[in-house]
TIZA-542053 format. One line per field, with one value per residue (C-alpha): residue number from 1; residue in three letters; x, y, z. Coordinates in steps of 0.001 Angstrom, whole numbers, plus 500000, padded with zeros to 6 digits. Example, Ala and Ser with C-alpha at 12.3 -4.5 7.8 and 13.67 -1.06 7.14 Angstrom:
k c(1;2);
r c(ALA;SER);
east c(512300;513670);
north c(495500;498940);
up c(507800;507140);
// end
This chain:
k c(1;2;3;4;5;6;7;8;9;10;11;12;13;14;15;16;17;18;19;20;21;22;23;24;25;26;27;28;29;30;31;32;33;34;35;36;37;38;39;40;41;42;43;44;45;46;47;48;49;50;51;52;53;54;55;56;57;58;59;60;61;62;63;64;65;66;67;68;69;70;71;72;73;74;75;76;77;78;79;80;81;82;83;84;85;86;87;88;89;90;91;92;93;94;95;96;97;98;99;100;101;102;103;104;105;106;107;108;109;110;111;112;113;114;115;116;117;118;119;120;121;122;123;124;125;126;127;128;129;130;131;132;133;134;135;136;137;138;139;140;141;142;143;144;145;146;147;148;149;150;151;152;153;154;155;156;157;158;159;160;161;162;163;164;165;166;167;168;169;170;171;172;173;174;175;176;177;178;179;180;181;182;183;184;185;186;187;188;189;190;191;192;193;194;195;196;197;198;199;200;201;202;203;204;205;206;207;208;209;210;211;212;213;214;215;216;217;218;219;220;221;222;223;224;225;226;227;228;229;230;231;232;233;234;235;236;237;238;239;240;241;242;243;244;245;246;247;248;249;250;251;252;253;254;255;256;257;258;259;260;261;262;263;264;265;266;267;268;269;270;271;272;273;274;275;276;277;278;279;280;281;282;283;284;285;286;287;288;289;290;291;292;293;294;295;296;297;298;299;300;301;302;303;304;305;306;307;308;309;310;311;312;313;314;315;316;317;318;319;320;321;322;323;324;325;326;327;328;329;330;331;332;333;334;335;336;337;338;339;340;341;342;343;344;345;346;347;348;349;350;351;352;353;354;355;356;357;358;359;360;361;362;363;364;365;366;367;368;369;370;371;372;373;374;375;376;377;378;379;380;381;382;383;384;385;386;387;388;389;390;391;392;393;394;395;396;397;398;399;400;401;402;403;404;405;406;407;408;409;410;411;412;413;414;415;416;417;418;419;420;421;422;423;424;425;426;427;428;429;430;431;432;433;434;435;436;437;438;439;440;441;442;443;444;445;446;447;448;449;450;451;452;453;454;455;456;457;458;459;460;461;462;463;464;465;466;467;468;469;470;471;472;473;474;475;476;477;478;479;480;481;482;483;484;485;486;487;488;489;490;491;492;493;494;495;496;497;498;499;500;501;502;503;504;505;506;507;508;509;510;511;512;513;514;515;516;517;518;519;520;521;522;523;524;525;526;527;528;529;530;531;532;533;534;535);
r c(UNK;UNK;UNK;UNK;UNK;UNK;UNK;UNK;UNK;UNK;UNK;UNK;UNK;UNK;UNK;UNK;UNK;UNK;UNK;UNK;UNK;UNK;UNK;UNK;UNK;UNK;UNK;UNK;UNK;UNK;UNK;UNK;UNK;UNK;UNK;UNK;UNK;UNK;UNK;UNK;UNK;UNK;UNK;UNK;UNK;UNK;UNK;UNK;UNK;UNK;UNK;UNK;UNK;UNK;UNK;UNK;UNK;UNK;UNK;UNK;UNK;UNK;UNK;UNK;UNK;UNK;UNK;UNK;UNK;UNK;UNK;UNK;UNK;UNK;UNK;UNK;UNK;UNK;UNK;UNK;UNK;UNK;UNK;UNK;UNK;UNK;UNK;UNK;UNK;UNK;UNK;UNK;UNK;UNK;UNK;UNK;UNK;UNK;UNK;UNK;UNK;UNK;UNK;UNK;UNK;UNK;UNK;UNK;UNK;UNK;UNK;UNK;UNK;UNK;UNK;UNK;UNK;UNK;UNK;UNK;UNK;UNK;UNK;UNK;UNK;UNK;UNK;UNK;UNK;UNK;UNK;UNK;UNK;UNK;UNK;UNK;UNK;UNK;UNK;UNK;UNK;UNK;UNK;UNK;UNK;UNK;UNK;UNK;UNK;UNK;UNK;UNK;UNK;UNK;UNK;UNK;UNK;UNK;UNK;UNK;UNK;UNK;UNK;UNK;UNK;UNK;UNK;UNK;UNK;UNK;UNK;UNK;UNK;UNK;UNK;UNK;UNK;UNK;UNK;UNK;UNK;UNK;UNK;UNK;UNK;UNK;UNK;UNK;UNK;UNK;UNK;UNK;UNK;UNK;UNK;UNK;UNK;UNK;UNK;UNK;UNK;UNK;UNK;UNK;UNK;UNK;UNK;UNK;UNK;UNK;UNK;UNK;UNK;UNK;UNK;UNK;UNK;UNK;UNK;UNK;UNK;UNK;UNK;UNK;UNK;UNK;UNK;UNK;UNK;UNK;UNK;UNK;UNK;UNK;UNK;UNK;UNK;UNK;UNK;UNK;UNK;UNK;UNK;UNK;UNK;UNK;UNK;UNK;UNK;UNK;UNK;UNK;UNK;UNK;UNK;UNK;UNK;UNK;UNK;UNK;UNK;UNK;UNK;UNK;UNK;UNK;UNK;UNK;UNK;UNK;UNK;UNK;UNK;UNK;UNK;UNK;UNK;UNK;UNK;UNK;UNK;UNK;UNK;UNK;UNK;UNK;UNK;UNK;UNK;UNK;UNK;UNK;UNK;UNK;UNK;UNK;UNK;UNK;UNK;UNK;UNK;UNK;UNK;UNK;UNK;UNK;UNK;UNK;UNK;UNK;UNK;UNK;UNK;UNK;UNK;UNK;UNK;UNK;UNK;UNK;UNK;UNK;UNK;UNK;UNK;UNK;UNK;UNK;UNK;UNK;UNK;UNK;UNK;UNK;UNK;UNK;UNK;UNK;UNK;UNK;UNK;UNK;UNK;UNK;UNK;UNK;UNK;UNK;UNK;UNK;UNK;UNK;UNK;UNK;UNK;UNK;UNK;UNK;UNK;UNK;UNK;UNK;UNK;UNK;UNK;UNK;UNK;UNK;UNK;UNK;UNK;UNK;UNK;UNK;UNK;UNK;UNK;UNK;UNK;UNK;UNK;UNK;UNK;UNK;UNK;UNK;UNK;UNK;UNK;UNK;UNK;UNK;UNK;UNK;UNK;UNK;UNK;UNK;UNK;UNK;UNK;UNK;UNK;UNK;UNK;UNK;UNK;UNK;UNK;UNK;UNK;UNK;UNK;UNK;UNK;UNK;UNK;UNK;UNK;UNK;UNK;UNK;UNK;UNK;UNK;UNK;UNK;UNK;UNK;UNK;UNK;UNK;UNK;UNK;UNK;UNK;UNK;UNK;UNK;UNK;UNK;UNK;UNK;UNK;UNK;UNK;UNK;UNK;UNK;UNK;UNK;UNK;UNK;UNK;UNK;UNK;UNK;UNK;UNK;UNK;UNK;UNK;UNK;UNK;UNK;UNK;UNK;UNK;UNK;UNK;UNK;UNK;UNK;UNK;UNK;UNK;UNK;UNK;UNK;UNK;UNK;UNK;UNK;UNK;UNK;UNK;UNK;UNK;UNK;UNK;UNK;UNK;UNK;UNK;UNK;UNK;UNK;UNK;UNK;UNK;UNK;UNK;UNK;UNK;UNK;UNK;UNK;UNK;UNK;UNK;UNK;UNK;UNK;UNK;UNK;UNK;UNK;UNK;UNK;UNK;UNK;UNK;UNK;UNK;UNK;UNK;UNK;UNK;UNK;UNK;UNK;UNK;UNK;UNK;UNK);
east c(224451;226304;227473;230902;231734;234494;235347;237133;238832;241157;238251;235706;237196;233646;231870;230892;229886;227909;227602;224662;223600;224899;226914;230065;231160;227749;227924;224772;222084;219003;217548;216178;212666;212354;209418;209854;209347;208111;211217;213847;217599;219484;219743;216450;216349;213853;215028;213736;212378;214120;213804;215254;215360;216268;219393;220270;223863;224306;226731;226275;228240;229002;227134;228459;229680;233271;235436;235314;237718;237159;240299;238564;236057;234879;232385;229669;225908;226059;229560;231724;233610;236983;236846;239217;236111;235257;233663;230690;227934;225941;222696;219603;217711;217232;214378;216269;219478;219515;220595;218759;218441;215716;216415;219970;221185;224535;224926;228584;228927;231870;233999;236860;238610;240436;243906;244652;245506;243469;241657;241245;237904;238285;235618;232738;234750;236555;240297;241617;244113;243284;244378;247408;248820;250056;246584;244343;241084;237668;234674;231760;228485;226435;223369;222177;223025;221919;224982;228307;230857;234927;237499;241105;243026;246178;246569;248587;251156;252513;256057;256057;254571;255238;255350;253056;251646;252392;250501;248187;247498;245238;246031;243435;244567;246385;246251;244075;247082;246644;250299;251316;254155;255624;257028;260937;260073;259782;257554;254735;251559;248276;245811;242555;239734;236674;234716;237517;238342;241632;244371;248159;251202;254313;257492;259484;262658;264051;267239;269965;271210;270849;273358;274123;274262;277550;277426;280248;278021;280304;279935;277662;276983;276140;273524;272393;270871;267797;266836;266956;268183;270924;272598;272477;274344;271823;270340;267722;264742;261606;259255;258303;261012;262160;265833;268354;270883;274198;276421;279265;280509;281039;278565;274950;273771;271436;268024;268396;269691;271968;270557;267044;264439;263064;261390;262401;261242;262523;263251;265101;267711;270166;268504;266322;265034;264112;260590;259915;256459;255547;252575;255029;256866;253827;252591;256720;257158;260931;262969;264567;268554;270101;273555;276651;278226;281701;282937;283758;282969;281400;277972;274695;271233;270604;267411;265978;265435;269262;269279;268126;270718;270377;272667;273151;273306;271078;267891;266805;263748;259798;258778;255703;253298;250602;248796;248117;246399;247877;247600;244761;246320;247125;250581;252241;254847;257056;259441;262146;264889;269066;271818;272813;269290;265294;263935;260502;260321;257326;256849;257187;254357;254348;256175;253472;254421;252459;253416;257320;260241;262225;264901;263745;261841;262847;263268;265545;265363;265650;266836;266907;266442;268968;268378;270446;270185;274069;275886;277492;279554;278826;276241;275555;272824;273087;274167;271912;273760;277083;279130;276187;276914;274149;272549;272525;270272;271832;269502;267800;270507;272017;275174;277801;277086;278778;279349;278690;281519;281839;280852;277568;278187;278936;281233;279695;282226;280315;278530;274382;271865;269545;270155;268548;270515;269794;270131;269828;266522;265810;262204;261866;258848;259201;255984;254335;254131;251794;248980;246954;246873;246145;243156;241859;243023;244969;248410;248300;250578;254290;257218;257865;260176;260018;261619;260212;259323;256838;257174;254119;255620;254489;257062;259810;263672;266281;265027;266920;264703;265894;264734;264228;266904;269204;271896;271226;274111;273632;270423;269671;269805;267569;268480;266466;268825;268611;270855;268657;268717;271981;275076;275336;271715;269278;267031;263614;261159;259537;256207;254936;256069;259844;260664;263359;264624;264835;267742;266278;268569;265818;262377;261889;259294;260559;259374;260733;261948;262329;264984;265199;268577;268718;266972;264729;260602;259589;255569;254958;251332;251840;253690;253172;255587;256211;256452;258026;256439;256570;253509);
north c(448816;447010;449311;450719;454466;456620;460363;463711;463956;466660;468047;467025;467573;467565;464989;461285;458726;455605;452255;450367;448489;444941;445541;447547;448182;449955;453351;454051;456829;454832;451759;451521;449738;448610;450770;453044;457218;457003;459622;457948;459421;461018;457564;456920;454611;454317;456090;453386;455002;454851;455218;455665;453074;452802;450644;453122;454540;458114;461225;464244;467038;468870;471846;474428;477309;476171;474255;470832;468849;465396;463201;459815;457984;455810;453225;453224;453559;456602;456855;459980;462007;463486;467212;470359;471648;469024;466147;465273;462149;460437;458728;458451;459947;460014;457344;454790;455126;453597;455832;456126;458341;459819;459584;460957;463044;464750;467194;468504;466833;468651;471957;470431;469536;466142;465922;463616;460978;458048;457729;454968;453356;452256;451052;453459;456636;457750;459036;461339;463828;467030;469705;470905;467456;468443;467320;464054;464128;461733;461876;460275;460661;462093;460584;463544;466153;464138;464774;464057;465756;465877;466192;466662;464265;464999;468211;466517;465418;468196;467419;463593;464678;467901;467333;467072;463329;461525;458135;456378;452733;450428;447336;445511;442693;441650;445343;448210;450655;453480;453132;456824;458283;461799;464002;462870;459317;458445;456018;456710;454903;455793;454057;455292;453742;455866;454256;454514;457968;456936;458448;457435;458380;456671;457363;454264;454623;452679;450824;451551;454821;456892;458922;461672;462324;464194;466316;468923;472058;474218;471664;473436;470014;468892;471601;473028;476094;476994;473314;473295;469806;468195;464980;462787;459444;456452;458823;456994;459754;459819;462637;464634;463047;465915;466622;469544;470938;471890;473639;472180;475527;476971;479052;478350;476983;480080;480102;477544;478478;476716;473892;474589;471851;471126;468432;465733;465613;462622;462873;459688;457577;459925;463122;465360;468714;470587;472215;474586;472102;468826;470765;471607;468623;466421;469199;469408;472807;473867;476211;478117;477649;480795;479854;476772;477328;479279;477589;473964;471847;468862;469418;467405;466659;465291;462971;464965;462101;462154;465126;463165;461576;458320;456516;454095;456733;458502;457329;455011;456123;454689;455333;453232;451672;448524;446489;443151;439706;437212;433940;435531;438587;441911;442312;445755;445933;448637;449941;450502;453124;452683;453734;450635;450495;450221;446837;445617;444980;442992;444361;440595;440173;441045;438278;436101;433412;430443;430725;431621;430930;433699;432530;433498;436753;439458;443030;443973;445887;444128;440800;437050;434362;431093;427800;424425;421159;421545;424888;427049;430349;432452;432646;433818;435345;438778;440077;442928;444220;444479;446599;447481;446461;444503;443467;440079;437555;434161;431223;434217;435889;439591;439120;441848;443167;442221;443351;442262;440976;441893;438063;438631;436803;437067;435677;435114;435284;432122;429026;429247;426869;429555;433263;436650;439248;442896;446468;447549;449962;451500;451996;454795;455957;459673;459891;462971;464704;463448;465940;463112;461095;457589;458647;461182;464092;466874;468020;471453;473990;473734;471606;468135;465288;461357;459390;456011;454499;451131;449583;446942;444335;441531;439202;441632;442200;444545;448309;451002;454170;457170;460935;462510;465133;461823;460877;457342;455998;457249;455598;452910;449308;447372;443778;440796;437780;436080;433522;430803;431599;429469;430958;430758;430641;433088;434636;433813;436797;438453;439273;441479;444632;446405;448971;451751;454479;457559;460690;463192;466028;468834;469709;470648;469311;465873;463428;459994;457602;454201;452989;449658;448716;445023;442852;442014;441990;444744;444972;448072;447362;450950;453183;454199;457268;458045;461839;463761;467288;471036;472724);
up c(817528;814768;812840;811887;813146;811376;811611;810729;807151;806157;804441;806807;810102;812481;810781;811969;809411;810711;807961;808204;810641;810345;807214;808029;804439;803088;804042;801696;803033;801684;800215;796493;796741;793096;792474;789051;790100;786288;785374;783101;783535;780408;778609;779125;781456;784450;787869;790862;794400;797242;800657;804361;806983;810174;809823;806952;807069;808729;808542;811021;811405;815066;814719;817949;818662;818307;815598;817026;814980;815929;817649;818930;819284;822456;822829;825482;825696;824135;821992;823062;820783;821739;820145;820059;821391;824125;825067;823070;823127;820214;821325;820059;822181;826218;825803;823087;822859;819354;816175;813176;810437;812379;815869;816635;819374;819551;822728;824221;828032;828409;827368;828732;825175;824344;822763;819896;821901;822430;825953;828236;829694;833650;835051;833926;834061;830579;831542;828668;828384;827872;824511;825883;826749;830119;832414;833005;833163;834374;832622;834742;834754;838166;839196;841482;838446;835746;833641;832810;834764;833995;836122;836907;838533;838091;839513;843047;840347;838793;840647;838832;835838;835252;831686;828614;828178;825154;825414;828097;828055;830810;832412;834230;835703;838271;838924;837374;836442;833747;832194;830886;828521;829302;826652;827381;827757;830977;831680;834593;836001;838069;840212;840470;842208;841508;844322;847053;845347;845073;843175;843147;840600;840415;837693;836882;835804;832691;833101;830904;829193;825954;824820;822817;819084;818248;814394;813326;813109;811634;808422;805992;804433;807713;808467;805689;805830;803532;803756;807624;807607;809805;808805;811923;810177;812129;814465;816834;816504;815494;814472;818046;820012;822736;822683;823991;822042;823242;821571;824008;824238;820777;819370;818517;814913;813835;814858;817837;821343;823668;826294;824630;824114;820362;818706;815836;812594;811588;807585;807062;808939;808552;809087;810966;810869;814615;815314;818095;819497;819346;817224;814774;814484;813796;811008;809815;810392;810795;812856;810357;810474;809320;810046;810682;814342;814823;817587;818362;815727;818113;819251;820341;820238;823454;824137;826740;828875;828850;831194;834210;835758;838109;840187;836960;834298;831663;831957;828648;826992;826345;822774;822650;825253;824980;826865;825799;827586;827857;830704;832182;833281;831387;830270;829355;826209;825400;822798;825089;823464;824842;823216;822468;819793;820254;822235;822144;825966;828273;831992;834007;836120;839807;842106;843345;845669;844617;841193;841430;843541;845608;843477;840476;841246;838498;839709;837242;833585;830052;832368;831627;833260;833701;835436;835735;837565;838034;839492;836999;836747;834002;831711;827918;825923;827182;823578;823216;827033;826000;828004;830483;834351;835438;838820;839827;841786;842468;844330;845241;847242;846222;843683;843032;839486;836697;833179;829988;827975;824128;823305;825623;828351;832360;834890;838258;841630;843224;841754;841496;839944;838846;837932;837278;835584;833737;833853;837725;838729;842346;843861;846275;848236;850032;852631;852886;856107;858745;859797;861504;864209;864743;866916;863606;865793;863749;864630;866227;864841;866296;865807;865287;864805;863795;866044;864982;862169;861549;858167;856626;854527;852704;850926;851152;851495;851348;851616;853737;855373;856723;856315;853132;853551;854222;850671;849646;850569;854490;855011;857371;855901;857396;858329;857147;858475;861577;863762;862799;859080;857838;856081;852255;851846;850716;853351;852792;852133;855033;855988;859197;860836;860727;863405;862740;865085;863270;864083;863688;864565;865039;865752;861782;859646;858173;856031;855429;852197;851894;849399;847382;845445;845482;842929;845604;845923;848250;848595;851039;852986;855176;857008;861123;862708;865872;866574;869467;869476;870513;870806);
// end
């Protein structure tokens, strides 16, 4: 409707202002006419008429029955309002949706209430997260009930999310993913498919580590009590980061407890201050420190992200998410936080076959690419990777990792005309249980174990299965090479059906994982099991 929509002040919290239509800097509630009202002001001067039009400027205030400080706004047909105190739409009215001074409509289509976080539109449904930060929700509207109804969807994720949500961001092409932040910094994603009703989570884990930041808290310069204020010399937070502090077993700093989450309140490079919520961080409100420790001198804040250990290490943390186009497809960027500093990162688009070369597919983290029209054996450019041990692909064949040298560079153990190196991820998929049949039969109640497995792939290599109860490094590797593929080269990618035996020791409930290590492309179409039962 052509005009420019702004809302909640400190002073004015629930209120909307609308400029005028076609002129987003006039914000003016009338329009003088030039006619004289034949009174003169103070100075004597004549006071003109004026008068309201339809592409005047408005400001409304939510009138309800709660305090409905306004956090977003979304376009639409009829523009929704993200409120402490729900959902709410502004319309005209039901038979022209158009605003004017004198047609406006606003009405709550939901009590479900919006954090202050900004939602995402996919499709026609509106996915937000909701006050307490810890559930995501679907606004849609219903035909048959003539109103807008919200949902939650993700209630089958508390396990992978488990978590409040910091920051959601949507990606439409080549795939429609809803990219999502949790509290510690992992970094998660969803599909939905409203029509399919379709929901799916995933957690991706960040390559690379962050650390600890050691201070002497027995140092009464160092934490200052009164102040609150801890001198962190070139700490890496920022106000509402989530860390753990550990008093690496001397005595607690007054006030805060041992192996206890807080959040930053980042005062300047050098120090913080520690809040007991997110809430409290954002509005700067302190824990009170009411004493140095006693004990060891050495303790930490912790990233909390730090506290979930991988294969590779500490898991590196996502500070900030977007999604921007670019080459026809949708491309997310990230601020990417290691302890080596903060990276502004790019995810690389999903291996595609007619655009890229096994050789160069890139399945690894914070990676680079290298190419030559003669063999080499080592590379440079990997500065900001020093020390880090990275995973390798060479002519499109699994390397042994290598590791950064202090000058930035690596040493391969064979020659390769074209490389991909970074920080080394694994992608795992646990099933859930099958209650089904391939017939739609349900199981009956009893015992039951797999004894076969039938993977779907599509461009794929290098994965190992086995049952979920199995350690990584007992599963089954499954073998991609054949006689007829020759030594020394890379085995092309495969496409079509892998069968796996599965031991299963005992008629127990089992479910199965897949496992992918190498920097290789694994696309997983579906999964068939074969059961033996007891009933």
């Amino acid at each position: 409707q052509q005009r420019l929509v702004v809302a909640s002040t400190t002073y004015h919290p629930t209120t909307i202002w609308c400029s005028e239509a076609g002129d987003f800097h006039s914000f003016a509630p009338d329009t003088k006419i030039g006619v004289s009202t034949g009174d003169s002001d103070s100075i004597g001067q004549s006071i003109l008429g004026e008068q309201i039009l339809d592409n005047n400027a408005i400001s409304l205030t939510i009138d309800s029955d709660t305090v409905d400080s306004i956090y977003w706004l979304e376009e639409g047909k009829k523009l929704s309002l993200g409120t402490s105190g729900g959902i709410f739409n502004l319309y005209g009215s039901e038979q022209l949706y158009t605003i004017s001074p004198t047609n406006f409509t606003i009405v709550r289509a939901t009590s479900w209430e919006a954090a202050n976080i900004r939602p995402v539109k996919v499709g026609n449904a509106l996915l937000y997260i909701q006050f307490n930060r810890r559930k995501l929700r679907v606004m849609t509207f219903s035909g048959a009930d003539v109103q807008y109804e919200s949902q939650e969807i993700s209630y089958q994720a508390d396990e992978l999310v488990g978590q409040q949500l910091k920051e959601i961001s949507y990606q439409k092409q080549p795939h429609s993913l809803t990219w999502i932040i949790l509290q510690d910094g992992t970094l998660a994603s969803m599909s939905y498919e409203d029509t399919l009703e379709t929901v799916g989570f995933g957690r991706h884990t960040i390559g690379g580590v962050e650390g600890a930041t050691t201070f002497d808290a027995t140092n009464s310069l160092i934490v200052v009590v009164g102040t609150e204020k801890i001198t962190l010399t070139g700490h890496p937070f920022i106000t509402g980061d989530w860390v753990t502090y550990s008093n690496n077993g001397g005595t607690d700093i007054g006030g805060i407890e041992n192996n206890k989450n807080y959040y930053i309140i980042r005062i300047d490079d050098n120090t913080v201050q520690l809040a007991a919520s997110y809430e409290d961080a954002v509005a700067s409100t302190a824990i009170d420190l009411t004493s140095v420790a006693d004990g060891d001198a050495a303790q930490d804040l912790l990233s909390a992200s730090s506290t979930i250990n991988s294969k590779y290490g500490t898991q590196a943390k996502v500070e900030s998410i977007a999604v921007v186009p670019r080459d026809g497809r949708d491309q997310l960027w990230m601020i990417v936080h290691r302890d080596s500093g903060r990276y502004v990162e790019f995810l690389e688009k999903f291996y595609e076959p007619t655009e890229k070369t096994q050789d160069l597919a890139h399945f690894v983290d914070s990676g680079l690419y290298k190419t030559s029209i003669t063999a080499f054996t080592s590379a440079s450019g990997f500065d900001h990777l020093i020390g880090q041990s990275l995973r390798v692909l060479a002519d499109g064949a699994a390397h042994p990792d290598v590791t950064v040298a202090n000058d930035g560079s690596i040493a391969l153990e064979s020659s390769t005309k074209s490389l991909v190196a970074g920080l080394p991820y694994d992608s795992q998929v646990t099933f859930l249980p099958a209650k089904q049949a391939s017939d739609g039969t349900l199981f009956l109640v009893g015992r039951d174990r797999i004894v076969k497995a039938h993977i779907l792939l599509h461009n794929s290599l290098g994965y190992k299965i086995g049952l979920s109860s199995t350690a990584d490094a007992d599963l089954e590797e499954i073998i991609f090479r054949l006689t007829q593929n020759p030594m020394g080269q890379s085995v092309p990618l495969f496409t079509g059906t892998k069968i796996t035996n599965i031991l299963s020791a005992a008629l127990d409930e089992e479910t199965l994982k897949m496992l992918c290590d190498q920097p290789f492309p694994l696309t997983l179409i579906g999964m068939i099991s074969e059961h033996e039962m007891n009933i």
